[in-house]
LOBA-814150 format. One record per residue: chain; residue number from 1; x, y, z of N, C-alpha, C in turn. Coordinates in nm, 2 decimals, padded with zeros to 4 digits. Atoms other than C-alpha are relative to their C-alpha. Layout:
N
[A, NUM, [X, Y, Z], [X, Y, Z], [X, Y, Z]]
...
This chain:
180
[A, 1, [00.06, -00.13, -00.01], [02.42, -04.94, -02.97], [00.09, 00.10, 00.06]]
[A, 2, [-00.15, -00.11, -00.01], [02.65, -04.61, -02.97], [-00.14, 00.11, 00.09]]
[A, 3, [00.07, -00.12, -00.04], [02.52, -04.32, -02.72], [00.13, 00.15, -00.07]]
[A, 4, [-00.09, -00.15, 00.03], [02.65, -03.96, -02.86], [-00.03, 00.10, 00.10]]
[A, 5, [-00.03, -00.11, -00.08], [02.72, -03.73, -02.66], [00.06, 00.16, -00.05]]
[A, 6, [-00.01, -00.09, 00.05], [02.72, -03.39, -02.74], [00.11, 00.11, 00.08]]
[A, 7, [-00.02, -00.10, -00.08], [02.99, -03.13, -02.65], [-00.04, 00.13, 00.03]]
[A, 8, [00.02, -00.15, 00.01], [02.95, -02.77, -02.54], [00.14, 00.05, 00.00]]
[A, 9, [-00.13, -00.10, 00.05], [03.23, -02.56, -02.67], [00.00, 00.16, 00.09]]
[A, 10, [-00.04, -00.15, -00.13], [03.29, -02.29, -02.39], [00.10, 00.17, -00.08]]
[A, 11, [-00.10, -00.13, 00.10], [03.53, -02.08, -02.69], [-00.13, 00.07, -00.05]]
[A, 12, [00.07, -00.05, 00.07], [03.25, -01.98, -02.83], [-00.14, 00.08, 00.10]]
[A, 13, [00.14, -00.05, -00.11], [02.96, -01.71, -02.70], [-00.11, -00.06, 00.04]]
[A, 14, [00.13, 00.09, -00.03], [02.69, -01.92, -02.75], [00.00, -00.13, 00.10]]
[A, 15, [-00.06, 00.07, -00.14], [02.87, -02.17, -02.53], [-00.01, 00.02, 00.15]]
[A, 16, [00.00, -00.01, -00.11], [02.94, -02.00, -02.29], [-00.13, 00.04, 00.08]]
[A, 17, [00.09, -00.06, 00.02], [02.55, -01.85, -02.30], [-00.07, -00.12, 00.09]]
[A, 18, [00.09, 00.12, -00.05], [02.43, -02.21, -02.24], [00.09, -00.05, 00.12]]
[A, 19, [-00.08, 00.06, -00.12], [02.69, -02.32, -01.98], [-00.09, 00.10, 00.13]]
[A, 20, [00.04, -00.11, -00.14], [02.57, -02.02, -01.74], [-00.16, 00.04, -00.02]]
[A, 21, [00.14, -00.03, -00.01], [02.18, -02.03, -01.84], [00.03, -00.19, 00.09]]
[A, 22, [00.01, 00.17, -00.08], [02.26, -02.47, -01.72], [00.02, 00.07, 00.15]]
[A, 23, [-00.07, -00.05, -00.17], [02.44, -02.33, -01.41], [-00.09, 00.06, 00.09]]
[A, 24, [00.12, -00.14, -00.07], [02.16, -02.04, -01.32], [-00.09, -00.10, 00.01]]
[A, 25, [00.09, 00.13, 00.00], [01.86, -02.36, -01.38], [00.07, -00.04, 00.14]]
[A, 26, [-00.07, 00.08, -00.11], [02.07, -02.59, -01.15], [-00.04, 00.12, 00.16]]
[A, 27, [-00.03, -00.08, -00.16], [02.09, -02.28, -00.86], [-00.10, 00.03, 00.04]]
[A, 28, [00.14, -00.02, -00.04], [01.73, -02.19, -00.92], [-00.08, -00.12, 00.07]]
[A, 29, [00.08, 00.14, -00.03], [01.61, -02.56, -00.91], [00.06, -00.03, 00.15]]
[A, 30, [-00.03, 00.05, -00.16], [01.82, -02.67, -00.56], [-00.08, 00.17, 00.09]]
[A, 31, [-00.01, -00.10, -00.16], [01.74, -02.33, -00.37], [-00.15, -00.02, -00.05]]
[A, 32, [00.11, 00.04, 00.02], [01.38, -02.39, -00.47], [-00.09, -00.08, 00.07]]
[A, 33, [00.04, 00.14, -00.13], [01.38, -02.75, -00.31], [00.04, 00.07, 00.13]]
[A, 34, [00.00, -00.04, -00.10], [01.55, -02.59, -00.04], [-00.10, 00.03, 00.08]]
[A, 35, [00.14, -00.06, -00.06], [01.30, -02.36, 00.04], [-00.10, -00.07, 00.04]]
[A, 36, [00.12, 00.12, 00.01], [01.01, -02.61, -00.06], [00.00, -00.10, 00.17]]
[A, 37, [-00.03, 00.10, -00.07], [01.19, -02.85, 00.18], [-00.10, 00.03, 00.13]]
[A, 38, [00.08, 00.00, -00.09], [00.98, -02.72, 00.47], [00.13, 00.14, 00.12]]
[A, 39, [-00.11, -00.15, -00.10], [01.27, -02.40, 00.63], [-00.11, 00.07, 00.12]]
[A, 40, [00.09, -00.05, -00.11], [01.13, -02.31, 00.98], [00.04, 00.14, 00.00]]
[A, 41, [00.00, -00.14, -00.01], [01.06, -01.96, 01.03], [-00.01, 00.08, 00.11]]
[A, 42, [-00.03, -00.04, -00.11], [01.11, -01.80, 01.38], [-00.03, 00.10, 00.04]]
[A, 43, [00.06, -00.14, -00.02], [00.93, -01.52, 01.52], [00.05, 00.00, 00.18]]
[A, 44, [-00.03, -00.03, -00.13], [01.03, -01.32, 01.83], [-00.01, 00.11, 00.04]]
[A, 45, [00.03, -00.13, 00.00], [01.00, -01.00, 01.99], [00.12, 00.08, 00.11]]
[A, 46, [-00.15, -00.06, -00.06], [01.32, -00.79, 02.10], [-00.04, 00.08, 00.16]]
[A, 47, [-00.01, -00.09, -00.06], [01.39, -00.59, 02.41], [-00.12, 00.15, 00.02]]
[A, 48, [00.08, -00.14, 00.04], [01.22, -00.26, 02.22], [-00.12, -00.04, -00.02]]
[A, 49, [00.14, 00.04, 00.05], [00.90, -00.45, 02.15], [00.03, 00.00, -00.13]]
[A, 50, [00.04, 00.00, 00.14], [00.97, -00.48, 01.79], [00.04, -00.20, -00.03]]
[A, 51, [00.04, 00.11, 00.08], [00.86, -00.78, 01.61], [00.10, -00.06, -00.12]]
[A, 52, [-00.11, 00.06, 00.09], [01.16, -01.06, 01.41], [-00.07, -00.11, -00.07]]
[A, 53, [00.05, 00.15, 00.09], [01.11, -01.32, 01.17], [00.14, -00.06, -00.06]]
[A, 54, [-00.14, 00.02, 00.05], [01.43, -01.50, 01.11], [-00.04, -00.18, -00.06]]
[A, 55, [-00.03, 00.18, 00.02], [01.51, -01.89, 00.93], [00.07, -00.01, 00.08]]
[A, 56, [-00.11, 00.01, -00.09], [01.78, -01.87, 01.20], [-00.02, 00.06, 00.11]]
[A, 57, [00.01, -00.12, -00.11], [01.72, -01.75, 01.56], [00.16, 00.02, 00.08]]
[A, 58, [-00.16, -00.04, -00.09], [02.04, -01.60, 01.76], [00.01, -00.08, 00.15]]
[A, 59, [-00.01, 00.06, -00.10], [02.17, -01.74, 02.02], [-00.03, 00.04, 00.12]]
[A, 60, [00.06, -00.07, -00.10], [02.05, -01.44, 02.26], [-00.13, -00.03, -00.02]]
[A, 61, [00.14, 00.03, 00.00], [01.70, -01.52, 02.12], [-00.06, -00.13, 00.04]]
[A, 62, [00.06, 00.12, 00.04], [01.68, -01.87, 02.12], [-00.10, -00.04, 00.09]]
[A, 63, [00.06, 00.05, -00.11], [01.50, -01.93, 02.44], [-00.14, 00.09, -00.03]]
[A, 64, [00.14, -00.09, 00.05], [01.19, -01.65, 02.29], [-00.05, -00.01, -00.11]]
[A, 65, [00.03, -00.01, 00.13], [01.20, -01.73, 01.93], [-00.08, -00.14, 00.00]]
[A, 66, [00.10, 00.13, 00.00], [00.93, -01.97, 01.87], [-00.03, -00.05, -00.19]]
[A, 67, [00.00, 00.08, 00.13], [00.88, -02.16, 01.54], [-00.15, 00.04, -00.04]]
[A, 68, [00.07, -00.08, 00.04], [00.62, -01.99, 01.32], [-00.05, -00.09, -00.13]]
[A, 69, [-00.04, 00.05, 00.06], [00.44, -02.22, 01.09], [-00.10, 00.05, -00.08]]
[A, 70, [00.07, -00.07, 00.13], [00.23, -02.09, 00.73], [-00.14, -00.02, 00.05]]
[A, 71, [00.15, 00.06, -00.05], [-00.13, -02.26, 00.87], [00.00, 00.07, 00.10]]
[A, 72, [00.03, -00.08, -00.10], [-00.11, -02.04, 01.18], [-00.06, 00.15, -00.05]]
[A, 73, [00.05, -00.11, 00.01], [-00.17, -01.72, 00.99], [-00.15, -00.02, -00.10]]
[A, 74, [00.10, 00.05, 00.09], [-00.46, -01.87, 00.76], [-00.13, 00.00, 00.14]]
[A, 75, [00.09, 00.01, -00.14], [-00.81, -01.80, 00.97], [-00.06, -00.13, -00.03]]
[A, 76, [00.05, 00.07, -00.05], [-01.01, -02.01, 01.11], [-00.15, -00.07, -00.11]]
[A, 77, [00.09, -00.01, 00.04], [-01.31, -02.16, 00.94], [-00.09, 00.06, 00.09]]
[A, 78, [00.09, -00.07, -00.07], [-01.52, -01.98, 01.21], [-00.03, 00.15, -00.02]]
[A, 79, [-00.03, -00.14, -00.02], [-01.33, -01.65, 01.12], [-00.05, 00.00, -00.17]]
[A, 80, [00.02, -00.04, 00.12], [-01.41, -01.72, 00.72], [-00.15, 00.04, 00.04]]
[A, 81, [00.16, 00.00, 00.04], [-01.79, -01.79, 00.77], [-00.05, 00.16, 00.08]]
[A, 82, [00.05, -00.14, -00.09], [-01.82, -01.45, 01.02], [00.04, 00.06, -00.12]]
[A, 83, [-00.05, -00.11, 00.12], [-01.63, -01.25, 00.71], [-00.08, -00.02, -00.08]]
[A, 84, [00.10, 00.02, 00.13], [-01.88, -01.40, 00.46], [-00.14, 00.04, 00.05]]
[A, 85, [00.07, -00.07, -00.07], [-02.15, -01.33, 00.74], [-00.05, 00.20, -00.09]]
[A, 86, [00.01, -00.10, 00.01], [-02.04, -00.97, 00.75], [-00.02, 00.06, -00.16]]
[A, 87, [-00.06, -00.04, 00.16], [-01.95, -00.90, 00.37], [-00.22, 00.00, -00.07]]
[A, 88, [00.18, -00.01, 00.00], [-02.37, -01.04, 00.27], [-00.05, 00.12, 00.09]]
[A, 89, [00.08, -00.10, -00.07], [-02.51, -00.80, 00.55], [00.01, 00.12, -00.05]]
[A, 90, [-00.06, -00.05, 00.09], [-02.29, -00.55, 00.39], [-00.10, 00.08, -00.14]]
[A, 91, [00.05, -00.01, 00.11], [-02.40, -00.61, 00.10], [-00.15, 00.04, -00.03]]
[A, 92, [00.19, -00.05, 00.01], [-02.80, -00.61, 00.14], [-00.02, 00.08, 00.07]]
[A, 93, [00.02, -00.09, -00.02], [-02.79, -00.31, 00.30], [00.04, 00.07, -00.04]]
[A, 94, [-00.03, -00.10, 00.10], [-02.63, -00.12, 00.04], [-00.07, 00.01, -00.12]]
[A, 95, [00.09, -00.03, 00.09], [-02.86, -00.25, -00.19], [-00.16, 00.06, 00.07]]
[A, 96, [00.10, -00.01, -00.07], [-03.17, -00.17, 00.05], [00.01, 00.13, -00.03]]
[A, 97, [-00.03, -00.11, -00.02], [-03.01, 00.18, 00.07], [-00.05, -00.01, -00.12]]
[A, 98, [-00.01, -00.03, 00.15], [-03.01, 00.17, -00.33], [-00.12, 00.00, -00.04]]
[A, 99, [00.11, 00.00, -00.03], [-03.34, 00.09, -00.34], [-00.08, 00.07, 00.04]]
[A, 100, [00.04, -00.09, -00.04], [-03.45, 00.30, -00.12], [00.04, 00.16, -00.05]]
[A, 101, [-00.04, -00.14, 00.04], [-03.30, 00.59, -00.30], [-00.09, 00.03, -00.15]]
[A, 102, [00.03, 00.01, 00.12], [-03.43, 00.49, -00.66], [-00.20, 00.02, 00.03]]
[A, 103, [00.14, -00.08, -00.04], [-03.80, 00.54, -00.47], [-00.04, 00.10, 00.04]]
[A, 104, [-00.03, -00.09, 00.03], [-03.74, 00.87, -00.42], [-00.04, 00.09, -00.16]]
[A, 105, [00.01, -00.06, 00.14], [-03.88, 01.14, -00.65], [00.13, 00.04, -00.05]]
[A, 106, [-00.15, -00.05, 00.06], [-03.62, 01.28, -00.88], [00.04, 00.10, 00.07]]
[A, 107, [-00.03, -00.14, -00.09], [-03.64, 01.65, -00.71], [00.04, -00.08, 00.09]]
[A, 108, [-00.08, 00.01, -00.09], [-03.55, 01.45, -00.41], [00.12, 00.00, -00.02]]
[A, 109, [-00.17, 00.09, 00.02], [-03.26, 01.26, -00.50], [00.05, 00.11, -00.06]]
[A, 110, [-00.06, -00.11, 00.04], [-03.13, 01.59, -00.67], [00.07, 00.09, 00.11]]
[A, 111, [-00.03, -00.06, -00.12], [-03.17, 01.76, -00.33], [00.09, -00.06, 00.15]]
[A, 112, [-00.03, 00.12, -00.14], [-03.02, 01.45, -00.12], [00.14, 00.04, -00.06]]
[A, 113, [-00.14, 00.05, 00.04], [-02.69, 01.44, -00.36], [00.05, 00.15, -00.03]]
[A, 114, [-00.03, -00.13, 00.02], [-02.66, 01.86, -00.38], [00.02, -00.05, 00.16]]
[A, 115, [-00.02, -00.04, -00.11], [-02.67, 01.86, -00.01], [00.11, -00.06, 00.05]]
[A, 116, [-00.11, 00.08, -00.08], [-02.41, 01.57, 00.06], [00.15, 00.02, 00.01]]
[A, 117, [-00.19, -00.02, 00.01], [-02.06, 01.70, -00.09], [00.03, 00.06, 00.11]]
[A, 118, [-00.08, -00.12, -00.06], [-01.84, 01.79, 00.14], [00.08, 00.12, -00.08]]
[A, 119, [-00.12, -00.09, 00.05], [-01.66, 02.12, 00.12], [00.12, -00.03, 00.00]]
[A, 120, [-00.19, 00.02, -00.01], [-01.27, 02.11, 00.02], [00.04, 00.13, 00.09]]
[A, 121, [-00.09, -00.10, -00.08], [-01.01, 02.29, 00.23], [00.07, 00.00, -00.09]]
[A, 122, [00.06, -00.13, 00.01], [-00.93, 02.59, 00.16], [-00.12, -00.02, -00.06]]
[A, 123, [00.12, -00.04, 00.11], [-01.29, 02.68, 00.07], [00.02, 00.09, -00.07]]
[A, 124, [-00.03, -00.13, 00.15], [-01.16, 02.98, -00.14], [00.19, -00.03, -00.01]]
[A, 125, [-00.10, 00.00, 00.08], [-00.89, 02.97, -00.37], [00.09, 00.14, 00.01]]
[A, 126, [-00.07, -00.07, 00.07], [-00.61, 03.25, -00.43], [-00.01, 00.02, -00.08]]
[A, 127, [-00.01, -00.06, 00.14], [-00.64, 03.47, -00.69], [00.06, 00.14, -00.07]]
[A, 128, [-00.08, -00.07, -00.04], [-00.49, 03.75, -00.81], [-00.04, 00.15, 00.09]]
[A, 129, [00.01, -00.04, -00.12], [-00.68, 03.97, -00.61], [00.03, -00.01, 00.14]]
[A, 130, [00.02, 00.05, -00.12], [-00.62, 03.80, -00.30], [00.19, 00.13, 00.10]]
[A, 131, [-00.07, -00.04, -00.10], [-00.38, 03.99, -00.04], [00.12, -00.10, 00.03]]
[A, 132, [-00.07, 00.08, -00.11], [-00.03, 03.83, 00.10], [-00.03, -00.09, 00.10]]
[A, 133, [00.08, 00.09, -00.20], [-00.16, 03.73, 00.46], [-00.07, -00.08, -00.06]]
[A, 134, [00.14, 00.05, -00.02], [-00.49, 03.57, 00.30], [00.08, -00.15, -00.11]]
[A, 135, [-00.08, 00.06, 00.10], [-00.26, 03.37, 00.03], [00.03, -00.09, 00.06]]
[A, 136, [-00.11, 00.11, -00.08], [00.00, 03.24, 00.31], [-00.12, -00.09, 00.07]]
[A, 137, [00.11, 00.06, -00.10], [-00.33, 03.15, 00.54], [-00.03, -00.12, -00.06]]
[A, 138, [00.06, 00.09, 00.09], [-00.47, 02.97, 00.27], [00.09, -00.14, -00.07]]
[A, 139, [-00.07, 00.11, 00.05], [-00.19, 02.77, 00.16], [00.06, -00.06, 00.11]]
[A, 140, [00.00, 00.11, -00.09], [-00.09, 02.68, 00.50], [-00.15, -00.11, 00.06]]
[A, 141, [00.12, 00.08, -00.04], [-00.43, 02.56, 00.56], [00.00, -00.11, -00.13]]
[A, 142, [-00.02, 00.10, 00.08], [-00.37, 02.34, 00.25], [00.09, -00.09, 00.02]]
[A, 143, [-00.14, 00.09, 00.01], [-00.04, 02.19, 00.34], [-00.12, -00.07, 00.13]]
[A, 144, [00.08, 00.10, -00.15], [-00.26, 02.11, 00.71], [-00.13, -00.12, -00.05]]
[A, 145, [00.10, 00.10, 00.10], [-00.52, 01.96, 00.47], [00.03, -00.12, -00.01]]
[A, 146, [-00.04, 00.15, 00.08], [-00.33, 01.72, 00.27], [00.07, -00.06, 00.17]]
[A, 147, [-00.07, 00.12, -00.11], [-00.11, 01.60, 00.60], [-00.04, -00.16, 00.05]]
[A, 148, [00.01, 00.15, -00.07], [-00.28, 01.31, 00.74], [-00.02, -00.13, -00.15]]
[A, 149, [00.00, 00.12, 00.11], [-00.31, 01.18, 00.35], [00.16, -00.01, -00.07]]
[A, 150, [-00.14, 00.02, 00.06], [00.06, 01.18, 00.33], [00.02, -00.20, 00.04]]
[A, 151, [-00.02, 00.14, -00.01], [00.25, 00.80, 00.31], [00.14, 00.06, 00.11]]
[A, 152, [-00.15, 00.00, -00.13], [00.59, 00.72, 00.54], [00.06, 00.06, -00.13]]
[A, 153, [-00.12, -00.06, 00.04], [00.75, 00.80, 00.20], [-00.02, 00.15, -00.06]]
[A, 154, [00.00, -00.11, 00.08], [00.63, 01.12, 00.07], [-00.10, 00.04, -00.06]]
[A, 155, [00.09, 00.02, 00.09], [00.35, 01.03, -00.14], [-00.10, 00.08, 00.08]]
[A, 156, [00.13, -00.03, 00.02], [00.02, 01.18, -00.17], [-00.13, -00.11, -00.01]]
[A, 157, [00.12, 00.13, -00.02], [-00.31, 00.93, -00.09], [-00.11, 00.07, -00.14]]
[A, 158, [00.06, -00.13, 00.08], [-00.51, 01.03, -00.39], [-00.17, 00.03, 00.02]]
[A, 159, [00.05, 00.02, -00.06], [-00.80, 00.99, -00.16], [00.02, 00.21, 00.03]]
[A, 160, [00.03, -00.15, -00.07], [-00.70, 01.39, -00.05], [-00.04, 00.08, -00.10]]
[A, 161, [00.09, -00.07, 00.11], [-00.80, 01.54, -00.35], [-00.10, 00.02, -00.04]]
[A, 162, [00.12, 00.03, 00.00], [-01.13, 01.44, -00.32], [-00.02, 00.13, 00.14]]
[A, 163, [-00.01, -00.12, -00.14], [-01.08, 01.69, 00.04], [00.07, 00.09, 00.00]]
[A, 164, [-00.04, -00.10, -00.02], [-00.85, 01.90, 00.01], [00.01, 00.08, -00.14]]
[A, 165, [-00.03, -00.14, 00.13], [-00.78, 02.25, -00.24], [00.16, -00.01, -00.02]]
[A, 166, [-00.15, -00.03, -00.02], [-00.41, 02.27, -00.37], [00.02, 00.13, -00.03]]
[A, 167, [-00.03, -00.10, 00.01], [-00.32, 02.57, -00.30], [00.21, 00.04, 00.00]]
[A, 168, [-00.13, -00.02, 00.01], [00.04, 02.66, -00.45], [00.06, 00.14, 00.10]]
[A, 169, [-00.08, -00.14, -00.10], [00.29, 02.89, -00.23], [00.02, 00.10, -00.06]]
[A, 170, [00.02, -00.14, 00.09], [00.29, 03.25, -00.30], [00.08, 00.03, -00.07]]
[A, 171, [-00.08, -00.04, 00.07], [00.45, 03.35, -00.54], [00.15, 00.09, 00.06]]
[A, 172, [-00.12, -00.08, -00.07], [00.83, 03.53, -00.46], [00.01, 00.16, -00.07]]
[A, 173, [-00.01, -00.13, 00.04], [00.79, 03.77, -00.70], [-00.12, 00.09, 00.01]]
[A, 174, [00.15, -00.04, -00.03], [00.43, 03.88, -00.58], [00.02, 00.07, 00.14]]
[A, 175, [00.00, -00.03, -00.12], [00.47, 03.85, -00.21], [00.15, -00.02, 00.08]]
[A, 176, [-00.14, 00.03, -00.04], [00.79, 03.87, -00.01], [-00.04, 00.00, 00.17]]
[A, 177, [-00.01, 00.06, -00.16], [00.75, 03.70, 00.36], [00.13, 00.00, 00.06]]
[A, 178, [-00.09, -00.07, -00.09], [00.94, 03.85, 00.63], [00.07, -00.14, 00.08]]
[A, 179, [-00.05, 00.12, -00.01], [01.21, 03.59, 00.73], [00.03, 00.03, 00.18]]
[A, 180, [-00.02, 00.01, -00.16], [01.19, 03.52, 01.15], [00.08, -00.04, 00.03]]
């Protein structure tokens, strides 16, 4: 009985294609087990009060960094059944409310869901009547609007739209603001 063996020819693209897809497998598969293998994870808390997570603790930390293991952040069976608790109560009181809304004549429920919108900031818009002063007012009270629905990076929550008016900055060729 003959085994064959097959070469891979490295001269050729397709060669070399399969040599470095074998190689990339191989590096995926061991760092994989690696990981798998059970890698302890090390939490500690600096000087500044800020919070570390290392596979490695330093040699200044070693004596604070405590071994951190996956099952510690998973709750409690006590803490699911309270969340499943809460979530049901929740729940049948939003339908109770629903309920209670659908018995209701129509004129009410008309006058329940006119009365509830909030107003957006600015409540008036810029227009082209509007004056300089009442323009700037109005669009700084929009920039103060949106602020607390900003992100760390810049973004817009699109939660503020639903509250606030966008009011664009005055125009340059309209209004010209006196530079302090």
């Amino acid at each position: 009985m003959s085994i064959k063996i097959r070469r891979i020819h490295f001269s050729t693209p397709m060669g070399r294609f399969r040599h470095f897809a074998l190689v990339g497998a191989l590096c995926l598969l061991a760092s994989a087990s690696f990981n798998s293998a059970g890698a302890t994870v090390y939490r500690w808390v600096d000087d500044q009060g800020k919070v570390h997570y290392s596979e490695v603790a330093s040699e200044r930390n070693q004596g604070v960094a405590k071994p951190v293991s996956a099952s510690a952040n998973e709750p409690t069976a006590e803490q699911r059944r309270e969340a499943l608790e809460r979530a049901q109560n929740e729940k049948a009181k939003a339908a109770a409310m629903a309920t209670d809304r659908q018995r209701l004549p129509a004129s009410a429920r008309k006058a329940t869901a006119a009365s509830q919108p909030a107003a957006k900031r600015p409540a008036q818009m810029p227009n082209d009547q509007t004056d300089c002063d009442t323009w700037q007012s109005l669009y700084l009270e929009s920039i103060e609007c949106f602020g607390p629905f900003r992100t760390v990076h810049g973004a817009t929550k699109p939660a503020a739209f639903e509250v606030c008016n966008v009011v664009e900055e005055t125009p340059a060729t309209r209004c010209r603001l006196p530079i302090s």
